[in-house]
C-alpha positions in Angstrom: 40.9 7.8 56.3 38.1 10.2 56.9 39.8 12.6 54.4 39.8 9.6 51.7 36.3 9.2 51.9 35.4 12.7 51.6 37.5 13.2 48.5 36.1 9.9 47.0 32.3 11.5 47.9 33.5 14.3 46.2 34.1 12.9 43.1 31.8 10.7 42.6 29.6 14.0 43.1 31.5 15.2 40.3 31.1 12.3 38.1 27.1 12.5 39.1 27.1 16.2 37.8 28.9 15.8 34.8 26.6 12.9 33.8 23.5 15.0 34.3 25.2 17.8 32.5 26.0 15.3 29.2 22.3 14.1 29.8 20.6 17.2 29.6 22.8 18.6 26.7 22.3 15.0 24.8 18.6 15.2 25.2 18.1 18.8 23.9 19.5 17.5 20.3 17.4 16.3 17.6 18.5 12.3 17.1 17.6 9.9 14.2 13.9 9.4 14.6 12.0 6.0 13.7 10.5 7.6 11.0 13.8 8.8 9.2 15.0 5.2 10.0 12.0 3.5 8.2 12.8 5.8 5.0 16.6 5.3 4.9 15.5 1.6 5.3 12.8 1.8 3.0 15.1 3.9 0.4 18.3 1.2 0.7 15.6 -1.9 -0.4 14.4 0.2 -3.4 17.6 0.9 -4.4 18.7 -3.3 -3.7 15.4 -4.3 -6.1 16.5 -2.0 -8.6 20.0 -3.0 -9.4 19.6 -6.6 -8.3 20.6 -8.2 -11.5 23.8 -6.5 -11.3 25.0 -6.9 -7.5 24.4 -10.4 -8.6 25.8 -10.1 -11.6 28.8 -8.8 -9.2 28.4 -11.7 -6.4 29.0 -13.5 -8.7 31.9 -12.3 -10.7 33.8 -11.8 -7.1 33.2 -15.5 -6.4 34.0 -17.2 -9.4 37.3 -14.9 -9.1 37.7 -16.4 -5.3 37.3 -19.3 -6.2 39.7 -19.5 -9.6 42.4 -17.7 -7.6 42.3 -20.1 -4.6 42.9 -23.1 -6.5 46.2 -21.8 -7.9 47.1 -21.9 -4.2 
């Protein structure tokens, strides 16, 4: 039993390392920052308002095609 318990303190040692390890490698990188997150968002909205006529245009043409096709069913 004692042996059991040593081997299962040993790896959750193990475990303990590695996740400090993947910490400290993970931390070191460069992630998405707010900032680039506010101009992706802010890029995406621009891009929306500009072609909004025709995504509706689009909505549209997908749900009248739903729609006509479901009734055949």
């Amino acid at each position: 039993m004692k042996n059991f318990m040593t081997g299962t303190k040993i790896k959750l040692m193990t475990l303990k390392d590695k996740g400090r390890s993947f910490y400290k490698r993970h931390s070191e990188l460069s992630g998405i920052t707010v900032i680039e997150l506010v101009l992706i968002l802010v890029i995406i909205i621009a891009l929306l308002l500009i072609f909004k006529n025709q995504l509706i245009s689009l909505i549209n043409s997908i749900f009248d095609r739903i729609t006509s096709e479901s009734a055949g069913i």
